[in-house]
C-alpha positions as CSV (number, residue, x, y, z in Angstrom):
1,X,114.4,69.6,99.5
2,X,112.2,71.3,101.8
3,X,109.4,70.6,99.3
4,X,109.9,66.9,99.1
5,X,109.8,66.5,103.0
6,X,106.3,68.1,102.5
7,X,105.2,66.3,100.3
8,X,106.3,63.3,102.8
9,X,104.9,64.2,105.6
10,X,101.4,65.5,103.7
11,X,101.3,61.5,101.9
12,X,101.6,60.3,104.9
13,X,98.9,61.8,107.1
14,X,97.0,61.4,103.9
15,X,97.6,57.9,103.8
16,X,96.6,57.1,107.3
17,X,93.2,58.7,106.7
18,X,92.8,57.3,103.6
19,X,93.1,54.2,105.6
20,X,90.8,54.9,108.4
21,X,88.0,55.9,105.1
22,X,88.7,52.5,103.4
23,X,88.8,49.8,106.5
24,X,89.2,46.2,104.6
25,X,90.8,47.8,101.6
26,X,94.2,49.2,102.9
27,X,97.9,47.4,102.9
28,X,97.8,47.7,106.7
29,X,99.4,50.6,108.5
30,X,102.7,50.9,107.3
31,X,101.3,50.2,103.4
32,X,99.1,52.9,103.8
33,X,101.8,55.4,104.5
34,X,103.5,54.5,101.3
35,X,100.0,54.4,99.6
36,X,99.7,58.2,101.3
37,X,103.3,59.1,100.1
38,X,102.6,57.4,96.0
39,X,99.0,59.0,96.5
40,X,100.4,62.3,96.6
41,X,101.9,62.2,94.2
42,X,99.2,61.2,92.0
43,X,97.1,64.1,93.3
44,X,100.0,66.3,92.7
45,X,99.7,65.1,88.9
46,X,95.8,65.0,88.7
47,X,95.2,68.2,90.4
48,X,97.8,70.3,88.2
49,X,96.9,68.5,84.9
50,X,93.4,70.0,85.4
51,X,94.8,73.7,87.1
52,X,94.6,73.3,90.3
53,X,97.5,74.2,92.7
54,X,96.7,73.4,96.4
55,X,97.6,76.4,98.6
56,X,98.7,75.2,102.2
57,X,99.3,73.0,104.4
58,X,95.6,71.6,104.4
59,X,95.2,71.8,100.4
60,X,98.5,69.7,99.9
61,X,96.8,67.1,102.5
62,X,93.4,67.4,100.5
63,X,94.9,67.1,97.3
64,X,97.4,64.1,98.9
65,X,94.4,62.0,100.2
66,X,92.4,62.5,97.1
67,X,95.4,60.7,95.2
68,X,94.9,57.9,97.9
69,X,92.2,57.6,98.1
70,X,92.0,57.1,94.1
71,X,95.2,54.8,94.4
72,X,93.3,52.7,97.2
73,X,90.5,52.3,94.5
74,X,92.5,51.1,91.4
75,X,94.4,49.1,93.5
76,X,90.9,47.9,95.1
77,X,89.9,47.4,91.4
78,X,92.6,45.0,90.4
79,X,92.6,43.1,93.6
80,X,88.9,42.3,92.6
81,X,87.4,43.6,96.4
């Protein structure tokens, strides 16, 4: 549980930076928290499929706004911007 509510908090930080990086390309504040939250997961996924586990606080938020920021691009991608 404890691990979750990480992870929650982390994809949410990262998803407000991620934000603040991509002005024009984010959902607007409270999408970009979700963005932060689905982001890190997908660095949880990328990052351990290649052997990388994040040690910390500050490597969970690295690895959460790299997935982010990668979601904010696909997305970015499909939207055509």
């Amino acid at each position: 549980m404890n691990d979750l509510v990480g992870y929650l908090v982390v994809g949410i930080i990262a998803g407000w930076l991620a934000g603040k990086v991509w002005q024009g390309r984010g959902f607007g504040f409270f999408g970009n928290l979700g963005v932060g939250v689905i982001g890190a997961f997908i660095g949880g996924v990328i990052f351990s499929s290649i052997g990388i586990y994040p040690m910390g606080f500050l490597g969970s938020l690295v690895m959460a706004f790299a997935g982010a920021v990668v979601l904010l691009f696909v997305v970015g991608l499909l939207k055509g911007k």
